[in-house]
N, C-alpha and C positions, 0 to 999 in steps of 0.2 A: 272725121272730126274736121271742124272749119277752121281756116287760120285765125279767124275772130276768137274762136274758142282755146285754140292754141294761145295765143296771144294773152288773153284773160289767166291763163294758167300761168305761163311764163309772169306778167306781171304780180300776181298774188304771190307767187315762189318769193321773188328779190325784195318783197315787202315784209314776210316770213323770213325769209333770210338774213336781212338788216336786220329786224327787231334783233330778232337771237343773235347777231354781231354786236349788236348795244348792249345787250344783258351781258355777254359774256366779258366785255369791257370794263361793263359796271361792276361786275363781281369780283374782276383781278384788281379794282384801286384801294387806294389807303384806305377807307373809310367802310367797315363793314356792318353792314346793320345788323346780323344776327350775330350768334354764340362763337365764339372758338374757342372750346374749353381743348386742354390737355393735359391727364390728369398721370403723376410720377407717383407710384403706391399711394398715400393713404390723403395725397395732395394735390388739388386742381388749380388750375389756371385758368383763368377768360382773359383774353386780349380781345374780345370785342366790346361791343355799346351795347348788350343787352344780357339781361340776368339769363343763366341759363343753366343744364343738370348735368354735371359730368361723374362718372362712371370707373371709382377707382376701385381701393384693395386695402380693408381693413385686417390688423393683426392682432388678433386676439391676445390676451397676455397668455393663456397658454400654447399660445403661437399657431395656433389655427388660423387660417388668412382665410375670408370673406369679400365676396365682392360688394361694393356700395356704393352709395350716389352722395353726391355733395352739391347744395343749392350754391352756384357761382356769380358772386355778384358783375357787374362789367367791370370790367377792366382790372379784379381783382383776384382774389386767393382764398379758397377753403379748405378744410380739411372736410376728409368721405363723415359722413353719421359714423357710427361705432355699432357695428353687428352685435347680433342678440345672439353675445360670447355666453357657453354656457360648459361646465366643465369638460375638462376632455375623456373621449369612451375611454372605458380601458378595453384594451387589446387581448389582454389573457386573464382569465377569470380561475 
């Protein structure tokens, strides 16, 4: 391999490398553009700037727990849909 060609590598590398030094910059500051939901049983959280689907745990009244999704608005609070609760099996017949 030529140093020319060396050289051409080495340079595309630190251009490659910067970029992804900038994104990863860009991704630890204040201002997030996508979702960050998190969601405590049956209730989600966004603390970002964009609507997004987070993934909790509905309780059935006969206390069957369900896992479900909640449309989260930015910067806001939803509660999960409500599972298609349907009575509980019985255990002994």
């Amino acid at each position: 391999m030529s140093m020319r060609r060396i050289a051409t590598i080495l340079a595309t590398a630190g251009v490659v490398g910067s970029g992804l030094l900038g994104a990863t910059t860009l991704a630890a500051g204040e201002a997030a553009a996508g979702p960050q939901i998190t969601c405590t049983g049956a209730i989600c959280k966004n603390r970002g700037d964009v609507i997004g689907i987070g993934f909790g745990q509905y309780r059935c009244p006969n206390g069957i727990v369900y896992p479900s999704i909640a449309i989260v608005p930015p910067r806001g609070t939803a509660a999960v849909f409500p599972a298609n609760c349907s009575p509980a099996p019985n255990l002994y017949y």
